[in-house]
C-alpha positions in Angstrom: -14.9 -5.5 16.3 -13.6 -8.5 14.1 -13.3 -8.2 10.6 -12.7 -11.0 7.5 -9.3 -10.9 6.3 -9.6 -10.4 2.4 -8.3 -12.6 -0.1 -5.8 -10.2 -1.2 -3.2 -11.3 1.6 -3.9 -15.5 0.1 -3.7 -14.3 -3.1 -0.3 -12.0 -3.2 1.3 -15.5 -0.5 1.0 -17.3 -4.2 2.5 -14.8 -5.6 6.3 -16.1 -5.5 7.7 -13.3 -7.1 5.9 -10.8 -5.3 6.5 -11.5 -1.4 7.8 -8.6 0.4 5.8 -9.3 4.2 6.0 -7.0 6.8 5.6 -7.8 10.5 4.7 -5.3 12.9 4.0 -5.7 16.6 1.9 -3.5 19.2 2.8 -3.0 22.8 0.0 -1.8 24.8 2.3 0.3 27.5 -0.1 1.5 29.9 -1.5 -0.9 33.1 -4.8 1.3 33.4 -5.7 2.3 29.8 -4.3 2.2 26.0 -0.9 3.8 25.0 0.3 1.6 22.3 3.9 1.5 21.2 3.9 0.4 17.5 7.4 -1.3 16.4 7.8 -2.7 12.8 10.8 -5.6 12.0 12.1 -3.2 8.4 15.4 -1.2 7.8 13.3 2.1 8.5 10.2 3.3 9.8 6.8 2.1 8.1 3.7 4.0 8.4 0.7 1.4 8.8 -3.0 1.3 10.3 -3.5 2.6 13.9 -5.7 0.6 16.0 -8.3 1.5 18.4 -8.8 0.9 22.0 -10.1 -2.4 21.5 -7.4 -3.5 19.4 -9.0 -3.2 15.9 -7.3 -1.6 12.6 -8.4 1.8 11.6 -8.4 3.3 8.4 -5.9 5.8 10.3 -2.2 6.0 9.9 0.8 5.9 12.5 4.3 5.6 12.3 6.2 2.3 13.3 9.3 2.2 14.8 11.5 0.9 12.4 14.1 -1.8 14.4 15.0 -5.1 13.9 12.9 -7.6 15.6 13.0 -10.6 16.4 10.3 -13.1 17.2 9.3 -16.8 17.2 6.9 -18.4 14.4 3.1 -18.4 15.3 2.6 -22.1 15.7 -0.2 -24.4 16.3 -0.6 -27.9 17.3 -3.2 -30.6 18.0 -1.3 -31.6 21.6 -3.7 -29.2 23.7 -0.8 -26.6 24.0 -1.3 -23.3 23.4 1.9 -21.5 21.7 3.6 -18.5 22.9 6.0 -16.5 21.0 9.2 -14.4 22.8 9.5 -11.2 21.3 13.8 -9.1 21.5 13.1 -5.2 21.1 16.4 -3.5 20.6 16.7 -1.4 23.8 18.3 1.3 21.6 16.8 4.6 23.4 15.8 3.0 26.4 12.4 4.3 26.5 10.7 0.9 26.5 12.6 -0.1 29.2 12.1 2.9 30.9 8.1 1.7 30.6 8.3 -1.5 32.1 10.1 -0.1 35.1 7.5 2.3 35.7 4.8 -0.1 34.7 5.1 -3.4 36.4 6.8 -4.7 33.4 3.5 -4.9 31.8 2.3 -8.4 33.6 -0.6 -8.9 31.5 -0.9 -6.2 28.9 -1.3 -7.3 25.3 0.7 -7.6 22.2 -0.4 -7.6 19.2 1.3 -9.5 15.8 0.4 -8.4 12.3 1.7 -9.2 9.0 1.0 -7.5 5.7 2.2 -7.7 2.2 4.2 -4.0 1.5 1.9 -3.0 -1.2 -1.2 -3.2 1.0 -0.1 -0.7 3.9 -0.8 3.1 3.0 0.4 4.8 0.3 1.9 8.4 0.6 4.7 11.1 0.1 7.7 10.0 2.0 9.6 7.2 2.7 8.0 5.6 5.4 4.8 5.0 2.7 5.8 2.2 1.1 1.9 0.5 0.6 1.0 1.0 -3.2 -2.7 -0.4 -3.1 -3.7 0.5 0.5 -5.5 -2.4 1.9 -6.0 -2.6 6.1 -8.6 -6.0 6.0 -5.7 -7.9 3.9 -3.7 -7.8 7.3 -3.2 -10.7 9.9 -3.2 -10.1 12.8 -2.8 -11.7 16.4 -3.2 -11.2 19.9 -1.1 -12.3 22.7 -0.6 -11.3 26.4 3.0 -10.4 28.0 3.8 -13.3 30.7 6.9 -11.9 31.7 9.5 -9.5 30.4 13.5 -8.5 31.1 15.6 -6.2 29.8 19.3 -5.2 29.1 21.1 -2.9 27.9 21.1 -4.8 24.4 17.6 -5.1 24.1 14.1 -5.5 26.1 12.5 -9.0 25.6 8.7 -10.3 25.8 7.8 -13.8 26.6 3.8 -13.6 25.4 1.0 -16.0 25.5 -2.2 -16.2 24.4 -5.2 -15.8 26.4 -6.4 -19.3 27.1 -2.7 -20.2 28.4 -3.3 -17.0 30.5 -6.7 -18.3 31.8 -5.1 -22.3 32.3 -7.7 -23.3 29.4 -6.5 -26.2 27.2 -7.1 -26.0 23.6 -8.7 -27.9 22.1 -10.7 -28.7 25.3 -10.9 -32.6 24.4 -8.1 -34.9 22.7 -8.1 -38.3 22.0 -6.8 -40.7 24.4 -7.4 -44.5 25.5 -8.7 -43.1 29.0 -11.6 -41.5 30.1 -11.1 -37.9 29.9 -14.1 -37.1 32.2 -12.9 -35.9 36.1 -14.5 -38.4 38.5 -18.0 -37.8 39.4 -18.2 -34.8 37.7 -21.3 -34.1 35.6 -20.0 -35.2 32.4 -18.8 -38.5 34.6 -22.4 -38.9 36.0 -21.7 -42.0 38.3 -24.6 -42.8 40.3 -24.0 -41.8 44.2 -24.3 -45.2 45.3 -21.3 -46.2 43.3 -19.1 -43.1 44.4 -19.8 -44.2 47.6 -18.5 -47.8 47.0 -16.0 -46.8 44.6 -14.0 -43.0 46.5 -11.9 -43.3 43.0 -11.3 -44.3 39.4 -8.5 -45.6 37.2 -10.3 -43.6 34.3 -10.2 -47.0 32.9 -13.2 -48.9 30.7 -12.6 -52.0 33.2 -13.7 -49.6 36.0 -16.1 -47.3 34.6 -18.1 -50.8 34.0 -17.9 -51.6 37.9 -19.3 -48.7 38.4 -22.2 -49.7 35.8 -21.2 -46.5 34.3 -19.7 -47.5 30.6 -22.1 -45.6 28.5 -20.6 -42.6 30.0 -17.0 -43.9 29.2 -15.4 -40.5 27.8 -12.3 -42.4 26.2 -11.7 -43.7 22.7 -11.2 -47.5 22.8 -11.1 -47.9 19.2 -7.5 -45.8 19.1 -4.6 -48.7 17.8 -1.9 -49.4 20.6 1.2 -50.6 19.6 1.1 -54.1 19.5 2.6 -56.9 17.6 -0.3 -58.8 15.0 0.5 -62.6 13.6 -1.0 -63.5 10.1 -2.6 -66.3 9.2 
């Protein structure tokens, strides 16, 4: 079940003085079911929100393996690629390694990113508690798929993409380019038979999608500047 993130996470990020995040990362460690291994980038472990077989955040609490981790920026662009991120695990007590050898080195399996602001995890006794206004919905939180994984003795490491890059889908599904972005004689091309017939293929160009008395179905964007050189007069 999705949830709305609160404003509490936007309104602590303005909060100069006050940013402490926390990034924590899931591994889902099992081919056939859920057996999450929960990993935090701090100088100890963190307790934080447990999440359910479906990958939501409960009001329950779980221990994070405190280590220091390192992982790429979330990123996003307008390009039609979809970002990955390449998660290093320190490979300290071998056990996750241990998992992807007996596991198929989790092919598949998803990862999931969060970030929280300290005082919104749970509060407690101990020092793994170090939340002071308990908060779950103020955390972000994203979900990724493992593409591939090694490991060494130094540490295990996760190259993770989302699901659309999984599934070949380009995001956004339509950019804006000179040629036609429709596949030839496809539906969203619509070229009458007789032309297909005449005309096997297409340039994608305005010059032959009029040849094929087919320019109201032109899926380009003609009125995009090129590069040129303009004289005033």
């Amino acid at each position: 079940m999705s949830y709305d993130v609160t404003t509490t996470f936007a309104d602590i990020q303005t909060d100069v003085e006050a940013l402490d995040p926390v990034h924590f990362f899931v591994v889902n460690a099992s081919q056939s079911g859920t057996d999450y291994q929960y990993y935090v980038d701090w100088n100890h472990d963190v307790t934080g929100y447990q999440l359910d077989s479906s990958g939501n955040l409960l009001n329950a609490t779980t221990c994070y393996t405190g280590f220091p981790i390192k992982g790429d920026v979330l990123k996003s662009n307008i390009d039609g690629e979809i970002s990955g991120i390449t998660l290093v695990i320190p490979n300290v007590d071998r056990v996750m390694e241990g998992i992807l050898h007996s596991q198929e080195y989790l092919r598949g399996k998803d990862i999931y990113v969060m970030t929280a602001f300290a005082r919104n995890l749970p509060s407690g006794v101990g020092y793994t508690f170090i939340g002071t206004t308990p908060d779950k919905r103020s955390t972000i939180k994203e979900k990724f798929y493992i593409d591939s994984a090694s490991s060494s003795e130094q540490a295990v490491v996760f190259n993770c993409k989302s699901k659309f890059d999984i599934k070949r889908a380009q995001i956004p599904g339509r950019t804006f380019s000179h040629e036609c972005q429709w596949e030839y004689n496809d539906t969203s091309c619509g070229v009458q038979a007789g032309y297909f017939a005449t005309y096997p293929t297409c340039d994608l160009s305005i010059n032959d999608c009029k040849e094929r008395v087919n320019a109201s179905r032109f899926g380009g964007f003609l009125s995009i500047p090129r590069k040129s050189f303009y004289v005033a007069r």
